[in-house]
C-alpha positions as CSV (number, residue, x, y, z in Angstrom):
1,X,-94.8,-66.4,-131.7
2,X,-97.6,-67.7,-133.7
3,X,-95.4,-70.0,-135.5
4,X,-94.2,-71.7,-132.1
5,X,-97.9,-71.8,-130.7
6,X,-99.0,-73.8,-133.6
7,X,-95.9,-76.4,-133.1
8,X,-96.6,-76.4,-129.3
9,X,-100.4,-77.1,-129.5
10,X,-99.2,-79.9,-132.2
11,X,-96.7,-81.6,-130.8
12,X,-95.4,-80.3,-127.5
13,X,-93.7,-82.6,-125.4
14,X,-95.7,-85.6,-126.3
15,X,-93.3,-87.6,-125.2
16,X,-91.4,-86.3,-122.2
17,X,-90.8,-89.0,-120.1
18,X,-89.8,-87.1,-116.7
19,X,-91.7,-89.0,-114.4
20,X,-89.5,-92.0,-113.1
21,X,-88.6,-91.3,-109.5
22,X,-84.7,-91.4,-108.6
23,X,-82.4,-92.4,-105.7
24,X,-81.6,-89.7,-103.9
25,X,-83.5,-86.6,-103.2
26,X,-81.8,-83.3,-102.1
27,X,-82.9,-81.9,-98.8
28,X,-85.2,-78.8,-98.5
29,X,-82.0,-76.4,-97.5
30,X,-80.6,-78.1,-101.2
31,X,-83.6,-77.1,-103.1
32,X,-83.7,-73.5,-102.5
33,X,-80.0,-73.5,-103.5
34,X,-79.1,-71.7,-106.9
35,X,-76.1,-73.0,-108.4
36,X,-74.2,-70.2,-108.5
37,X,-74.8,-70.0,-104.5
38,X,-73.6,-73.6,-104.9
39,X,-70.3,-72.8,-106.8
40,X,-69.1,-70.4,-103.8
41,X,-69.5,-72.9,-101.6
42,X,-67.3,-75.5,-103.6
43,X,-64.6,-72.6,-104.6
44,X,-63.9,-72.1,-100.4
45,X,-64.4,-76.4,-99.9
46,X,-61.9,-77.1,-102.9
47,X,-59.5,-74.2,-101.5
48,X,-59.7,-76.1,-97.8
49,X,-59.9,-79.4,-99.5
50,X,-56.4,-78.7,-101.6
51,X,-54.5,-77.6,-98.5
52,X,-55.9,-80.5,-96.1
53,X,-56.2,-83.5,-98.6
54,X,-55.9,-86.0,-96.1
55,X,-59.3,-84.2,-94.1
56,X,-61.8,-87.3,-95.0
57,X,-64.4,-84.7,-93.9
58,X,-63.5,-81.7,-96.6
59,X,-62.9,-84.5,-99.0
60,X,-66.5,-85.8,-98.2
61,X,-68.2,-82.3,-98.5
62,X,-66.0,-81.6,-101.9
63,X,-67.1,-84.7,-103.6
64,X,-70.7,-84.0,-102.3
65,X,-70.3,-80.2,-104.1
66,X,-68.7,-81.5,-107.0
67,X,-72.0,-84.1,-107.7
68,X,-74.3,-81.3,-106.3
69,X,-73.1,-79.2,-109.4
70,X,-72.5,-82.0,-112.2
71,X,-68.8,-82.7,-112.0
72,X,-69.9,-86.4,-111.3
73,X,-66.3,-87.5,-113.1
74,X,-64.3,-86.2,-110.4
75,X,-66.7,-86.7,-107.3
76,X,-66.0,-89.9,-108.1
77,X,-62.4,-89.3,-108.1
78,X,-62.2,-87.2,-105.6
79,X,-64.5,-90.0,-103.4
80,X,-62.7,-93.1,-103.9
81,X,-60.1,-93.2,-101.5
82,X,-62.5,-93.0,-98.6
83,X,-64.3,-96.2,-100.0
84,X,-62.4,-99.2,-99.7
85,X,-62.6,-98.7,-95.6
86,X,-65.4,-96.3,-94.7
87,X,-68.4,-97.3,-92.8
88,X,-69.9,-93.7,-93.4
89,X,-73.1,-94.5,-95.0
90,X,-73.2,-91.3,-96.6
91,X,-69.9,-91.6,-98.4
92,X,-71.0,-95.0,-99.0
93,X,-74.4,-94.6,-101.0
94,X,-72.6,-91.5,-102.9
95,X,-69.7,-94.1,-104.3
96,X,-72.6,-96.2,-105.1
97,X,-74.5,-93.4,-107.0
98,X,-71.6,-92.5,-108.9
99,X,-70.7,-96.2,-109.8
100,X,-73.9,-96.3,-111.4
101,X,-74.2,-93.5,-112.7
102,X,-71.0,-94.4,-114.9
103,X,-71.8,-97.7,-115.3
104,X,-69.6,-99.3,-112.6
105,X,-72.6,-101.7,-112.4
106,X,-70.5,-104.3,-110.3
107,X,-69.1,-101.5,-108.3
108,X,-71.9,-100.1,-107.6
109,X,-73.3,-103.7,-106.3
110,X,-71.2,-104.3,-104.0
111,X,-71.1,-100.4,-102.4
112,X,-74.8,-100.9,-102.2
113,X,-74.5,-104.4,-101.0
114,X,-72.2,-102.8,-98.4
115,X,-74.3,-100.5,-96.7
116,X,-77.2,-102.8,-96.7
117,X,-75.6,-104.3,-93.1
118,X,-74.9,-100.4,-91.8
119,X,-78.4,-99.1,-92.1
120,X,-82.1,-99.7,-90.2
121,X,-84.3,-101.5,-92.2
122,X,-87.0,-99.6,-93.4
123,X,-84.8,-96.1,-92.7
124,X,-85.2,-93.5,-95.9
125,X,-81.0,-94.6,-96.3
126,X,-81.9,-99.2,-96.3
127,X,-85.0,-97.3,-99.1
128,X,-82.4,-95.8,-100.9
129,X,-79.8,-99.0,-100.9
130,X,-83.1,-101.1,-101.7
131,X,-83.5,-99.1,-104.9
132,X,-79.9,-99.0,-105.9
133,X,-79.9,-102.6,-105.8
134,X,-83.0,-103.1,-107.5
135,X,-82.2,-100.1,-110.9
136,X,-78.8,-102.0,-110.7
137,X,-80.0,-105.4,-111.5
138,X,-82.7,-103.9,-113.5
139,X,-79.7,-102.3,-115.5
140,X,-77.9,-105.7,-115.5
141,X,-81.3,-108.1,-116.5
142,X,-80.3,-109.6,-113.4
143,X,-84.0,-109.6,-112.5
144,X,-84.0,-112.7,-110.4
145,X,-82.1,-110.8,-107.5
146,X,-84.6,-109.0,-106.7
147,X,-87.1,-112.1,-105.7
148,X,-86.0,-111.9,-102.3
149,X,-85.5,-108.3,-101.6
150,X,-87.8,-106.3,-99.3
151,X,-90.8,-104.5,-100.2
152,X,-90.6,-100.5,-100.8
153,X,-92.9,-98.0,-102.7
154,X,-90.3,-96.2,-104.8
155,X,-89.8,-97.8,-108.1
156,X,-92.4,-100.8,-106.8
157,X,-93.6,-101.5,-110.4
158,X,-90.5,-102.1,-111.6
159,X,-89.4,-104.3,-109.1
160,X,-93.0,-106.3,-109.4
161,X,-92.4,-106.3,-113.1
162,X,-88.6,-108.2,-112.5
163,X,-90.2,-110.2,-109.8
164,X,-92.6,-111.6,-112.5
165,X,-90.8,-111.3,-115.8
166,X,-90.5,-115.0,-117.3
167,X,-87.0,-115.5,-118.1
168,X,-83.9,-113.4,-119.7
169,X,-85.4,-110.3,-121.1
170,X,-83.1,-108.4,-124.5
171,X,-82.4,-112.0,-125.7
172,X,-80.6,-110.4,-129.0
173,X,-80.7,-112.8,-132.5
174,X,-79.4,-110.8,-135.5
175,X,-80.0,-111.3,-139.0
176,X,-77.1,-111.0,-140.6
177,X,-73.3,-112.1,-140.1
178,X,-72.4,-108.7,-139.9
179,X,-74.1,-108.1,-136.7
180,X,-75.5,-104.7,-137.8
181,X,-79.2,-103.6,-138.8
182,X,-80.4,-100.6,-140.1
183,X,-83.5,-99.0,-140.0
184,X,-84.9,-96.1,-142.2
185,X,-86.8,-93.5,-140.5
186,X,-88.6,-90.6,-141.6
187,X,-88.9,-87.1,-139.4
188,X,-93.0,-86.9,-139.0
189,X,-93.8,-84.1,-137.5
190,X,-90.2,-83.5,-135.8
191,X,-89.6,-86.8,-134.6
192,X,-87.8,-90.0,-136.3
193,X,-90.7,-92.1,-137.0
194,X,-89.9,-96.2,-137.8
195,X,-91.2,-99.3,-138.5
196,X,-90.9,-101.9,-136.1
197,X,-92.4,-105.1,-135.8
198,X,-93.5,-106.4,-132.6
199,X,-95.1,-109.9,-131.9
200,X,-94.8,-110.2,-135.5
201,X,-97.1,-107.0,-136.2
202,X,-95.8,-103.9,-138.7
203,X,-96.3,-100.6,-136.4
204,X,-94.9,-97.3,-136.4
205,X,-92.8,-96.4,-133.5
206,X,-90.6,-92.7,-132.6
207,X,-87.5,-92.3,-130.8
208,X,-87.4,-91.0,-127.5
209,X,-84.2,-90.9,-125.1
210,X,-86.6,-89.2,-122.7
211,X,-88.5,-92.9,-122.3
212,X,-87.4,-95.8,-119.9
213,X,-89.3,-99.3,-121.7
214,X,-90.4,-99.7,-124.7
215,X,-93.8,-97.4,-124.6
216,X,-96.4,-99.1,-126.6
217,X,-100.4,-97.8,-126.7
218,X,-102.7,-100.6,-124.6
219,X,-105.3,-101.4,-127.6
220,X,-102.4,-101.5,-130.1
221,X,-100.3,-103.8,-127.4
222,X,-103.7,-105.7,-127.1
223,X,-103.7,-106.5,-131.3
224,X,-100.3,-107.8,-130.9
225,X,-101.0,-109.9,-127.7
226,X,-98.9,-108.6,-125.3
227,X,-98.7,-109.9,-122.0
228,X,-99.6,-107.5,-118.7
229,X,-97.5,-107.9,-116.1
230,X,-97.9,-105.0,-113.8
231,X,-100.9,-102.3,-113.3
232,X,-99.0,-98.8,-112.2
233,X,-100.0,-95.3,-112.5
234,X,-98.2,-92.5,-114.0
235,X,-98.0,-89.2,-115.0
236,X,-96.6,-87.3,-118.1
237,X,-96.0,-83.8,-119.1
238,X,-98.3,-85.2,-122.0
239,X,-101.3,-85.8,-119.7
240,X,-100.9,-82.4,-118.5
241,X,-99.8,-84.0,-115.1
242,X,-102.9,-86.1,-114.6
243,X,-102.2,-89.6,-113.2
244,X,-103.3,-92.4,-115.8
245,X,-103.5,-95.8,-115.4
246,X,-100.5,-98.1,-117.5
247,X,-99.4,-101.2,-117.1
248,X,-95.5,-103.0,-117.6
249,X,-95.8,-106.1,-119.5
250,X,-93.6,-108.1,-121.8
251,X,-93.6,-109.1,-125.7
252,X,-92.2,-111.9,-127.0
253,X,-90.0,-110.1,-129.9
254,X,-89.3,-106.6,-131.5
255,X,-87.8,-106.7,-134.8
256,X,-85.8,-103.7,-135.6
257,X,-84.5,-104.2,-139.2
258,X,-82.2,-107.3,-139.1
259,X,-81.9,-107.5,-135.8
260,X,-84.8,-108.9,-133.1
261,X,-85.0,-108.3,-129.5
262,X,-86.9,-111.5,-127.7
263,X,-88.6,-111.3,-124.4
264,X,-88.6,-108.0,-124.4
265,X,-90.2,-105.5,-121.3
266,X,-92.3,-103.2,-122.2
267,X,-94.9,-100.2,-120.8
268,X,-98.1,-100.5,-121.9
269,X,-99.6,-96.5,-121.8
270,X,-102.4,-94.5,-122.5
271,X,-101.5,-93.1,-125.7
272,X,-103.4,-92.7,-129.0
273,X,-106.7,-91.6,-126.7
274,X,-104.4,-88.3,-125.9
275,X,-104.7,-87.7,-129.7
276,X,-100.4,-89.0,-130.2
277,X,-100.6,-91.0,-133.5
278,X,-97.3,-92.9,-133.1
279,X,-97.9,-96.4,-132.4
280,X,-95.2,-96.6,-130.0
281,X,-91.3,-95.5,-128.9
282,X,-88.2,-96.8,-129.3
283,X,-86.5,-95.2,-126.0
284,X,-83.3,-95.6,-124.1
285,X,-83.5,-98.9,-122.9
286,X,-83.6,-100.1,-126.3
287,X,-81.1,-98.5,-127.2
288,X,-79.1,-99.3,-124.5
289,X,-78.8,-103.1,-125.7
290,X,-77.0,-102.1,-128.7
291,X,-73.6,-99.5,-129.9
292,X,-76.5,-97.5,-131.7
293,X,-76.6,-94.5,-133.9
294,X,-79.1,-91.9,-135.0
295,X,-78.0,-91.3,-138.8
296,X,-79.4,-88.0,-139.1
297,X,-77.8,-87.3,-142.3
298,X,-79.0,-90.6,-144.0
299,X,-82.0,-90.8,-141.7
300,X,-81.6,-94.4,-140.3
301,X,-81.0,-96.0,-137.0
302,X,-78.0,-98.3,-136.9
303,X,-77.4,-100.7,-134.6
304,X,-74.6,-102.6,-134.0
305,X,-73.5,-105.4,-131.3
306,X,-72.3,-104.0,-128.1
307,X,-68.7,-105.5,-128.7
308,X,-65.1,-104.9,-129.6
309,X,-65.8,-105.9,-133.4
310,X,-69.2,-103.7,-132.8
311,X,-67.1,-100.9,-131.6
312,X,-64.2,-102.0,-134.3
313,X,-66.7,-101.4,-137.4
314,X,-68.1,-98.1,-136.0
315,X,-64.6,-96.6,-135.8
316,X,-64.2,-97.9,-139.8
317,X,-67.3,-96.1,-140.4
318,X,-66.5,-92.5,-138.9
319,X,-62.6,-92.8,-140.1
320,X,-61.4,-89.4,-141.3
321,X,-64.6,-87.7,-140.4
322,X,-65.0,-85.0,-137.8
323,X,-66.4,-86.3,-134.6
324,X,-66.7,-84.7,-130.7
325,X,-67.0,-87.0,-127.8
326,X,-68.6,-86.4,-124.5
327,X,-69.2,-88.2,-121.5
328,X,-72.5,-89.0,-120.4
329,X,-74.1,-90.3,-117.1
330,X,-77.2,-92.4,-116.7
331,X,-79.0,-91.5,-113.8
332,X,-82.4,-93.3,-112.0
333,X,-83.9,-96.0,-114.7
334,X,-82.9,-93.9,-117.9
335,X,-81.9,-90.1,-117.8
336,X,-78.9,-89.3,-119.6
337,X,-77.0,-86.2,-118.3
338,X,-74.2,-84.3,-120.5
339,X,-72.1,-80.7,-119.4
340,X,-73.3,-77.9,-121.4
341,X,-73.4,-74.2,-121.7
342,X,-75.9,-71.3,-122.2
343,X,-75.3,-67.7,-123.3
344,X,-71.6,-68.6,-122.2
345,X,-71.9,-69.9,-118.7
346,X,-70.8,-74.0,-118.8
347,X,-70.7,-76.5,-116.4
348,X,-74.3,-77.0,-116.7
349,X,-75.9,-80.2,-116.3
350,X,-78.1,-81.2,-119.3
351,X,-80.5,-83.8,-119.3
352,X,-80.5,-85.2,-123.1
353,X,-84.4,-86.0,-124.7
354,X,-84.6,-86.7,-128.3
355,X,-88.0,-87.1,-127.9
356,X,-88.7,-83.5,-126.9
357,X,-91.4,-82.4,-129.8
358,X,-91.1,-78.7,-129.6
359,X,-89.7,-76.3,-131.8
360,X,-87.1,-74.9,-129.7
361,X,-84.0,-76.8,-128.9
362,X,-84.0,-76.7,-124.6
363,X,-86.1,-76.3,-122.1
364,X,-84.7,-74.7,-118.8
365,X,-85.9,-75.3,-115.4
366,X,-86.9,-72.8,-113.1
367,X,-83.8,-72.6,-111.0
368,X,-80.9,-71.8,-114.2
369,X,-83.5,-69.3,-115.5
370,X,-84.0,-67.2,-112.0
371,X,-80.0,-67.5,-111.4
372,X,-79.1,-66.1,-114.7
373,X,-82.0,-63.8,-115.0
374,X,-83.3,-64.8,-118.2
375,X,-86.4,-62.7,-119.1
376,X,-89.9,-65.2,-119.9
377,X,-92.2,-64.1,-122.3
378,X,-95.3,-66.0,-122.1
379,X,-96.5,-67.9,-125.4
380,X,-100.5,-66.7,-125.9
381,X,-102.9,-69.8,-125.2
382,X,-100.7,-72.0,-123.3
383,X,-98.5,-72.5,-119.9
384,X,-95.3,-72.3,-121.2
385,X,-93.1,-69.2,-121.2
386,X,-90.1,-68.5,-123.5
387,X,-86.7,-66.5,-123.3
388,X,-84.0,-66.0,-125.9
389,X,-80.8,-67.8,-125.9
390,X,-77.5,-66.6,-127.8
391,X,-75.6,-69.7,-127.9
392,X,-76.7,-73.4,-126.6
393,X,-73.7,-76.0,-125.9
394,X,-72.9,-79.8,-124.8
395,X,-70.4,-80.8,-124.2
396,X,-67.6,-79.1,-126.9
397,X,-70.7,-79.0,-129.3
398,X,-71.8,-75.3,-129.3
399,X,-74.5,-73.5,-131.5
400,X,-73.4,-70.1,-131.8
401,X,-76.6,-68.6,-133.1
402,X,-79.8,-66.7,-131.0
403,X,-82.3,-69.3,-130.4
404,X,-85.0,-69.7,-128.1
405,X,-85.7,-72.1,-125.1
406,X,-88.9,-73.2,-123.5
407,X,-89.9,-72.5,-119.5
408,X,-92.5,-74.1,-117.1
409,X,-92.7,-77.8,-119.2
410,X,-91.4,-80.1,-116.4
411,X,-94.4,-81.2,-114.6
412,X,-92.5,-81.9,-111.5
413,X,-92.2,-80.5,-108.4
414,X,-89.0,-78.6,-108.0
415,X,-87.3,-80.1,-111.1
416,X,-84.5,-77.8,-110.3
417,X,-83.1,-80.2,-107.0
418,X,-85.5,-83.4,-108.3
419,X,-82.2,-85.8,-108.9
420,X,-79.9,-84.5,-105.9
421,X,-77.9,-82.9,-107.8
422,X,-78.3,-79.3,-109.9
423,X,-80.4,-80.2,-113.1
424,X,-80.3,-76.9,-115.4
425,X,-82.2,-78.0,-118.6
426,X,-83.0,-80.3,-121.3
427,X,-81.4,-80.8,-124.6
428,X,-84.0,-81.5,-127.3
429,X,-84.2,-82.9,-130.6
430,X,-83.8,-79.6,-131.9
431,X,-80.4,-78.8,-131.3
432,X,-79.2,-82.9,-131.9
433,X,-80.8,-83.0,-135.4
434,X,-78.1,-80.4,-136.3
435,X,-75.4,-82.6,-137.0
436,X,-75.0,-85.9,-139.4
437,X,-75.0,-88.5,-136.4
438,X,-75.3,-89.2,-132.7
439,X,-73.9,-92.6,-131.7
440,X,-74.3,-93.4,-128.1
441,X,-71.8,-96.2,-126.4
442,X,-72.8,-97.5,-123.2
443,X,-69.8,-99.4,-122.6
444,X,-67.5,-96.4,-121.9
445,X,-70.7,-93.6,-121.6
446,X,-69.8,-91.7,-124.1
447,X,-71.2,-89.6,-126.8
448,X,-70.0,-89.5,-130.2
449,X,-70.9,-86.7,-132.7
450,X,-70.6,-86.1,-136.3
451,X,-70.2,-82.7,-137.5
């Protein structure tokens, strides 16, 4: 293990972003809950459910089992005849979540919007529907909604930072007719590493899914002259837990190749003082504004416009090539969940970070490792614990080959129950740099590999 000690005191999860809060939080019966526990339960519901499928309660508590474990595609199936008339706030906020989850941004509006006139202000449910509202228009740039809405502490300093931001933020100009940019990258260290230009300044930024905003250190944001917003304080798996202080603010454009992002939000963090040389991180948010692509093969980011022409080209591009497709979900402000497998077992719900800088390709929480009974063997001179792994899937992608995955990273308390719903692991850049491209299209959520 001397190998993996010398890439975890290096680079180990210098940039795992799991510290956003999220929407709904299970209960404390939910948390001690393994999934396999789980699974019986929904086996006997789904049996009742199928026999009785005009029960709104069993078709409540199935669609409730069915998010619980990851099947978010047909909770929201199995949910949506209950929401046109319900006044179950329950049901309700769950239709919402889904909506969101999948994109359903309008949907998910007016569920939210909805329940607003059911619940007691300042209840932990009108908390909940605040938020909802608030990630959706954050999702939407829609930040002017929020000026009226009420105050509440979860996800505060992102509703400050809407509340305050100047204008239209992702105002998109592109330098070309084509409408598409690329951007060479190198892999330093094990991350992409690029050069973008903010505020007119050459830097050196890496990619992260596991990040919300644009992350930028606060002396290098302070050469370019960005603007502070919003003071917050976080806490990172890269500060070892400890809560630092950080601010949201805005910079007036990012330049990535031929294309340039104006107005742009970004977090201002304590970075290169934690010894992480990057300059920065190009995270989900970002990529969010475009159809983009993560060229492993050619080692480039592509980005093309979100549009049917966008989409049109991208399809020219992959044409007789072998792809696999896989739905994603985008839960709280960024996290990306897929299905996948381990040693066999699927169904699993994955949380995807490319940013992840570890040698081994997943980390597993708590929970999936005491349910299946994977054996830890500690890694001398650190926290962490590792276990073997004999194949490592998601979605139809599947590494059949022993690897290894990582155990005790998430700094979190109970990670296992922290989104309100069963959250097994985290896919790294490890097992994603394995194949020629990742292209991620946020208009239908969907994955698309090349082999």
């Amino acid at each position: 293990m001397n190998l993996y000690r010398k890439h975890l005191v290096t680079f180990f999860v210098l940039l795992l972003f799991v510290a956003t809060s999220v929407i709904i939080t299970a209960s404390d019966e939910e948390k001690t809950k393994y999934r396999s526990e789980v699974l019986k339960e929904l086996v006997k519901v789904e049996a009742a459910f199928n026999q009785s499928t005009d029960d709104k309660e069993l078709r409540k508590e199935y669609a409730t089992l069915l998010f619980q474990t990851g099947d978010f595609w047909k909770a929201k199936e199995t949910l949506n005849p209950l929401l046109r008339k319900s006044k179950d706030v329950e049901i309700l906020i769950l239709g919402a979540r889904l909506s969101y989850m999948m994109a359903d941004y309008k949907g998910a509006e007016k569920l939210y919007s909805r329940v607003m006139s059911l619940v007691e202000e300042g209840s932990k449910e009108y908390n909940s529907v605040v938020k909802g509202l608030a990630l959706t228009y954050f999702q939407t740039h829609q930040y002017a909604k929020v000026k009226g809405m009420p105050e509440i502490d979860d996800f505060r300093s992102h509703i400050d930072l809407m509340k305050k931001f100047p204008g239209k933020p992702y105002e998109i100009e592109w330098g070309n007719k084509e409408k598409i940019s690329s951007l060479p990258f190198e892999i330093k260290g094990m991350l992409p590493s690029m050069k973008v230009v903010v505020n007119g300044k050459e830097l050196e930024f890496i990619l992260d899914t596991g990040g919300n905003l644009f992350y930028i250190d606060k002396i290098v944001a302070e050469e370019c002259g960005l603007e502070k917003l919003v003071s917050k304080k976080a806490k990172y798996a890269y500060t070892g837990g400890e809560e630092v202080d950080e601010f949201l603010g805005r910079a007036d454009s990012v330049k990535l190749g031929e294309v340039t992002l104006k107005n742009v939000p970004f977090t201002l963090a304590e970075w290169k003082s934690r010894g992480i040389q990057s300059d920065g991180v190009v995270t989900t948010q970002a990529l969010k504004e475009f159809l983009a692509t993560v060229d492993y093969a050619n080692k480039q980011m592509v980005f093309r416009k979100r549009s049917k022409s966008g989409m049109k080209k991208f399809k020219a591009s992959i044409k007789g090539k072998e792809t696999v497709e896989m739905p994603f979900v985008m839960d709280s402000s960024h996290f990306m969940f897929v299905r996948g497998s381990l040693n066999g077992t699927g169904g699993l719900s994955y949380l995807v970070d490319s940013g992840l800088a570890a040698s081994m390709p997943f980390v597993g929480m708590d929970g999936l490792i005491e349910d299946m009974g994977l054996e830890l063997k500690k890694i001398e001179g650190t926290k962490y614990s590792w276990f073997k792994i004999g194949s490592l899937g998601m979605g139809d992608l599947i590494l059949n080959k022993p690897t290894q995955g990582l155990a005790g990273v998430v700094i979190e308390k109970n990670p296992y129950w922290r989104q309100g719903f069963i959250w097994d692991g985290l896919i790294s850049h490890q097992f994603l740099k394995n194949f020629s491209s990742w292209t991620i299209d946020f208009d239908s959520m969907t994955y698309i590999f090349e082999k």
